[in-house]
C-alpha positions as CSV (number, residue, x, y, z in Angstrom):
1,X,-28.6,-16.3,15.1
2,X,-25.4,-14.9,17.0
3,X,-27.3,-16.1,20.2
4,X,-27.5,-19.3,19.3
5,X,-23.9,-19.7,17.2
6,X,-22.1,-17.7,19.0
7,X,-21.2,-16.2,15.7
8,X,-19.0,-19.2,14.2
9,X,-20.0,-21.4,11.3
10,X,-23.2,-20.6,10.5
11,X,-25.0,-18.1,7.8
12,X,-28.5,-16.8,9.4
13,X,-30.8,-15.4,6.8
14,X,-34.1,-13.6,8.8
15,X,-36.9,-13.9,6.4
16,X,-40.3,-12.3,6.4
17,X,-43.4,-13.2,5.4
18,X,-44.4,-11.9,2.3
19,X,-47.2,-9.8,1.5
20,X,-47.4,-9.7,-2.3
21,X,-49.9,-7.6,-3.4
22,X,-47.9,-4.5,-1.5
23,X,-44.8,-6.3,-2.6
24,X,-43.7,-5.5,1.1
25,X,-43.4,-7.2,4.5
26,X,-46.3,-8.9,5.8
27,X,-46.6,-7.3,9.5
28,X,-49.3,-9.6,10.5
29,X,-49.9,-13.4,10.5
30,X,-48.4,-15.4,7.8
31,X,-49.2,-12.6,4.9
32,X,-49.7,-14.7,1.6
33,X,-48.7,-18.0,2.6
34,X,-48.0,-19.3,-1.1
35,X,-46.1,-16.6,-1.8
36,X,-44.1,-16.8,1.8
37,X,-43.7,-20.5,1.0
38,X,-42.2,-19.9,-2.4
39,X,-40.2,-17.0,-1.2
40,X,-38.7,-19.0,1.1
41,X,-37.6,-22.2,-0.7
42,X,-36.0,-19.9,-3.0
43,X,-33.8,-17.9,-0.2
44,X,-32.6,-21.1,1.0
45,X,-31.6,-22.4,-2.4
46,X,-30.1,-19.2,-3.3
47,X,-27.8,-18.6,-0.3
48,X,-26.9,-22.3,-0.3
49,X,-25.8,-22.1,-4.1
50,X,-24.4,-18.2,-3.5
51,X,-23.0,-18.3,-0.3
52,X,-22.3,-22.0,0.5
53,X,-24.4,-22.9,2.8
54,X,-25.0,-26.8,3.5
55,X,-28.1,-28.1,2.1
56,X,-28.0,-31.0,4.5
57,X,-27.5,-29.0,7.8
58,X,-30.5,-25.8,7.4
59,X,-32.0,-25.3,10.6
60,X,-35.9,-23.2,10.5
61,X,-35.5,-21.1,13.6
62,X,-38.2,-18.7,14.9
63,X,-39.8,-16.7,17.9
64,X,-42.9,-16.0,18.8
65,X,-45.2,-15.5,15.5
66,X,-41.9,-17.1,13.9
67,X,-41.8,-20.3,15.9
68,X,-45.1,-20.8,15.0
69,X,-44.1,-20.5,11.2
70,X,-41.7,-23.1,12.3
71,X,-44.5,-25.6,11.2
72,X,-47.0,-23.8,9.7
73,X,-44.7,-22.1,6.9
74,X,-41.8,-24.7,7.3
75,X,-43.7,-28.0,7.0
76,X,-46.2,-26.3,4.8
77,X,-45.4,-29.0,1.7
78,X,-43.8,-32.1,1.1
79,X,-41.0,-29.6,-0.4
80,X,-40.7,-26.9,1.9
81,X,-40.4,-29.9,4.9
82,X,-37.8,-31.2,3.3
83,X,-35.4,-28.3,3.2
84,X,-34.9,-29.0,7.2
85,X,-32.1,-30.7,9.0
86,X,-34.2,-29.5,12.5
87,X,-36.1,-26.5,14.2
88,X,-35.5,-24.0,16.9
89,X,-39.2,-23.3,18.2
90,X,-39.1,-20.6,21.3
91,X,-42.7,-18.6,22.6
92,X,-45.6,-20.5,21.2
93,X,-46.1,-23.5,18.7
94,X,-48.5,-24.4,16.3
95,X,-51.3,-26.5,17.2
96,X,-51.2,-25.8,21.0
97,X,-54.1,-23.7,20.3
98,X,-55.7,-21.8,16.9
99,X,-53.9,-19.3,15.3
100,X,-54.8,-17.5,12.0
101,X,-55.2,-20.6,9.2
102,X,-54.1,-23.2,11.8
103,X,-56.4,-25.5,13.9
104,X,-54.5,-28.2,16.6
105,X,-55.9,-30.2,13.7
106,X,-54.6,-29.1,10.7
107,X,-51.2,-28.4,12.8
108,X,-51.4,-31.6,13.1
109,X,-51.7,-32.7,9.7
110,X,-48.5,-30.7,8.7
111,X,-46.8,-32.1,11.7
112,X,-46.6,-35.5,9.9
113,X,-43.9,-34.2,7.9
114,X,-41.5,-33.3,10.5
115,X,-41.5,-37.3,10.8
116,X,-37.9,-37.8,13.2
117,X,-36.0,-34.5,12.4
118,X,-35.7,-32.9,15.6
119,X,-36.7,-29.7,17.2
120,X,-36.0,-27.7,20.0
121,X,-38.8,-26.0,21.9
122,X,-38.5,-23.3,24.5
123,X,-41.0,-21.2,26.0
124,X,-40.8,-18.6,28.9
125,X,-43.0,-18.7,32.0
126,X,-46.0,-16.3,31.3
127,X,-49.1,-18.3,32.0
128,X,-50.5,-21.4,32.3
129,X,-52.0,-21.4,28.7
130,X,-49.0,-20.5,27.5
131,X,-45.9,-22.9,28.5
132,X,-43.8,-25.6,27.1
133,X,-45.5,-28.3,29.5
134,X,-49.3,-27.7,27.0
135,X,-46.6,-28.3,24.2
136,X,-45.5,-31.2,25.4
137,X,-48.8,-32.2,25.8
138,X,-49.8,-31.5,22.4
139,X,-46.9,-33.4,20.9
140,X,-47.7,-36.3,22.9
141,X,-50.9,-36.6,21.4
142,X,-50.3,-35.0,17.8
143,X,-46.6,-36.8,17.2
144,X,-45.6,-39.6,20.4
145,X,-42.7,-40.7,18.1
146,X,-41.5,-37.2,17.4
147,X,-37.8,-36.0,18.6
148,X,-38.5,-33.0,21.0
149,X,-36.2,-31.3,22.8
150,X,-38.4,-29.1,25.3
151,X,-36.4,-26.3,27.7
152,X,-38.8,-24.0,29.8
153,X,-37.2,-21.3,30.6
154,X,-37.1,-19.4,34.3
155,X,-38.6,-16.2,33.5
156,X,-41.5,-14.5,32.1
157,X,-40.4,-12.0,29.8
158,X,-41.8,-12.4,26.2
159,X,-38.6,-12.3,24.1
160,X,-36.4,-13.8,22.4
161,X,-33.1,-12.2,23.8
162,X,-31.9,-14.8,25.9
163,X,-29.8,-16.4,23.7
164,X,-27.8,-13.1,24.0
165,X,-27.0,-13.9,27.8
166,X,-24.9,-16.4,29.2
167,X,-27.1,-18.4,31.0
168,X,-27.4,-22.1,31.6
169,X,-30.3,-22.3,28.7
170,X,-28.3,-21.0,26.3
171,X,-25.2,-23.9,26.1
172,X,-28.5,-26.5,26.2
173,X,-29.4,-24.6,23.0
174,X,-26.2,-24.6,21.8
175,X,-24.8,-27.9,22.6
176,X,-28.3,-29.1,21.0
177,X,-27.5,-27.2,18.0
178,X,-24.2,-28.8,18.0
């Protein structure tokens, strides 16, 4: 969140995925998705309400497992969808290929409901399979109309620390976040 504000005008709020039955962190995969869903709308209401955060200007950012979530968890429902004023999607994105409860398929069912809002993908350089060209690919297929932002960044570590450095990648991100 600093990465990408630079630490002015912004609240972050780093959420986990919720396994209920433990009443604990879900280390793996979405953990109970309803109850990660339901988790989440109510964060966001409550930090807007407590905190005063804009409803019209949230932002679902995430990296790696997260930036998947970006569309599984975040355009889970007609509700949860509509919390978003965009999304920050670095290291992977749903539909490229199956994940755990996601098909290109049903990724692309859920991907209906991001309908013009706009989002940001990134992806380092680790492999062909993996890359924000098969993305773009995807999203040409899945969403043509959809407002994509892709940046592929020139290096291959898997993390999400660049945002920290003061590279040319990071003012796209920010002036895109702007």
């Amino acid at each position: 969140g600093y990465g990408i504000s630079g630490g002015q005008g912004v609240i972050w709020i780093c959420m986990p995925f919720v396994n209920e039955q433990h009443q604990t962190n879900a280390e793996t995969w979405w953990g109970d998705t309803a109850a990660t869903v339901a988790y989440c709308k109510r964060t966001v209401g409550d930090v807007c309400e407590q905190y005063g955060g804009d409803r019209a200007n949230v932002f679902l950012a995430g990296f790696s497992r997260g930036a998947i979530a970006c569309n599984y968890i975040g355009l889970h429902d007609d509700e949860i969808a509509s919390l978003w004023r965009g999304f920050i999607c670095h290291s992977h994105y749903e539909g490229v290929r199956p994940w755990p409860g996601s098909t290109p398929e049903s990724a692309a069912e859920r991907l209906k409901r991001l309908g013009r809002r706009p989002q940001f993908i990134s992806h380092e350089t680790i492999a062909p399979h993996e890359s924000v060209e098969r993305t773009r690919e995807y999203l040409a297929k899945a969403l043509p109309d959809g407002h994509f932002t892709f940046l592929a960044l020139p290096f291959e570590t898997h993390t999400d620390t660049w945002v920290l450095r003061d590279i040319p990648a990071r003012k796209t991100l920010r002036d895109w976040f702007r």
